[in-house]
N, C-alpha and C positions, 0 to 999 in steps of 0.2 A: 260690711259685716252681714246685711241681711240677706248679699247675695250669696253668702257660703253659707249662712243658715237654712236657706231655699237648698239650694244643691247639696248639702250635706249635713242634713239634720243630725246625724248620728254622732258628729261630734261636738253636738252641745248639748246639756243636758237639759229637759225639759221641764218650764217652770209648771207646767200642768202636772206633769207627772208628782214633781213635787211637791206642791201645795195637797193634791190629792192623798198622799202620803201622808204629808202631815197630818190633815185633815181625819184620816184612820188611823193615826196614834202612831204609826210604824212608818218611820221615815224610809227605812231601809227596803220596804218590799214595793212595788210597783204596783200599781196599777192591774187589774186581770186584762182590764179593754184601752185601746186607744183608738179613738175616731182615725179615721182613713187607714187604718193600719189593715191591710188585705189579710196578713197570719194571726190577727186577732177574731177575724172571723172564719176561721175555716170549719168549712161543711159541706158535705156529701153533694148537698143544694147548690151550694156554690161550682161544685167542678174541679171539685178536690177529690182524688182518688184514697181515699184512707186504709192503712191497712192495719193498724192497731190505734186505739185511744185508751188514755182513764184518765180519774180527775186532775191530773197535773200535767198530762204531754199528749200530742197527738202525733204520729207518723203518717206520714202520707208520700205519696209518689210525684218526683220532682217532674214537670212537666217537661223540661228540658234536661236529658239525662246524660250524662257523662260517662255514664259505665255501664254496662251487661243490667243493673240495677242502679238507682240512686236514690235515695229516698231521703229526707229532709222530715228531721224530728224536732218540734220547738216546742217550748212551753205555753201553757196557759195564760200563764203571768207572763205581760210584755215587759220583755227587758230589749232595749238598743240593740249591743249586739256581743258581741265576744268583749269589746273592752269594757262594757260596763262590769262585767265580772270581776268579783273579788274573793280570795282566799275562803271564805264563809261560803262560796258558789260551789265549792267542788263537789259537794254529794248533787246540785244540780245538773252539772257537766256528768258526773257519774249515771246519773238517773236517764238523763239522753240519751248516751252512748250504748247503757243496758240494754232499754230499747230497740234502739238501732239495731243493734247487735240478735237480737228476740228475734225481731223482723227479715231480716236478713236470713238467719238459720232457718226460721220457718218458710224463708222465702228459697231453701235449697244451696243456699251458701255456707261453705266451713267458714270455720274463723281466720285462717291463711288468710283465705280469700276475701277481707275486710279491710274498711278505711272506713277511718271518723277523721272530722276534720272540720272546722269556721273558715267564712273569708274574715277579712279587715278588714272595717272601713276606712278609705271610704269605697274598696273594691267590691263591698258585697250591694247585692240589687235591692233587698227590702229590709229594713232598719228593725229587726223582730230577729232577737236571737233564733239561728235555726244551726241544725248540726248535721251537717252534710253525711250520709252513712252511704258506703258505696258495695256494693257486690264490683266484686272484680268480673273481668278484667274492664280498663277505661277504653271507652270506644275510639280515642284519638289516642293516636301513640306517642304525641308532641306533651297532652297533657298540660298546658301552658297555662289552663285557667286553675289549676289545684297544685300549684307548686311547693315543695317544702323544701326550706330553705334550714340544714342545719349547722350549727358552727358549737366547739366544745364548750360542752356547759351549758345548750341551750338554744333558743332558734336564729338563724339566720335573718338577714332580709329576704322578707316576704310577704304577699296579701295571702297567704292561707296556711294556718297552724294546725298541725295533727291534733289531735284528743291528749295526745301525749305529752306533748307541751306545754299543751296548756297547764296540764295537773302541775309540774314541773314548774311552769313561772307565776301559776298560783301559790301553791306551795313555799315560793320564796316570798311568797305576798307582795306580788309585781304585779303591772299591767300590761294584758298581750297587748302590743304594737306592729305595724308594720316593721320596723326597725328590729335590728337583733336586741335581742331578749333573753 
């Protein structure tokens, strides 16, 4: 068990996180910081390219980009990742994607030419909700690391869900999975 805890933190949930929670009365909201978490500290300082902040989210520019743009918007408050999300998360998945979306326009992109979208874990690289925002077009024409996978009524098998879906299997008060959903 502690060698899947080691390699994939993001699917257990963290008794620090919780205790901490407890501990400020409010179970339900996380933590702002978590030690070793790299999108907990981002700053200019560090070699983070930013292109919008405020007190709840920062946008910045994905250092390995997928698309014409790609820029990766997360919150302040660490949250795991896409599956920690719960139906009460949607004005934050809203509040990402806005952003994204801000950044993007001001970055010279229509809205055509947009894509929001999470990995799954355990496919995504760092365990800190972040919300993939892309100006089209994708520099690989394979695409093979941003796959959406749809099937009716909802998502396919997949490691990456649209913005769309996600509202969608929130909304049912589900949890995103790899698995159809």
């Amino acid at each position: 068990m502690s060698f899947l805890r080691r390699w994939f933190p993001s699917w257990f949930p963290s008794a620090d996180r919780d205790e901490e929670a407890a501990l400020a009365g409010q179970i339900n909201l996380p933590p702002a910081y978590v030690k070793g978490c790299i999108f907990c500290d981002v700053r200019k300082e560090k070699g983070f390219n930013i292109v919008h902040e405020n007190d709840d989210l920062i946008v910045f520019k994905d250092r390995a980009p997928a698309a014409s743009e790609h820029l990766l918007v997360i919150p302040r408050h660490h949250l795991a990742s896409v599956k920690a999300l719960r139906k009460q998360d949607i004005f934050l998945v809203r509040n990402l994607e806005a952003a994204g979306a801000e950044a993007l326009t001001s970055l010279g992109f229509a809205p055509s030419d947009q894509r929001f979208g999470f990995h799954i874990p355990p496919f995504n690289s760092i365990s800190h909700l972040h919300l993939h925002a892309f100006g089209l077009p994708y520099r690989s024409r394979l695409n093979w690391q941003f796959p959406v996978a749809v099937k009716t009524g909802g998502k396919g098998l997949s490691w990456f869900v649209e913005v769309g879906q996600v509202y969608d299997i929130l909304g049912k008060d589900r949890e995103v999975t790899v698995l159809p959903c």
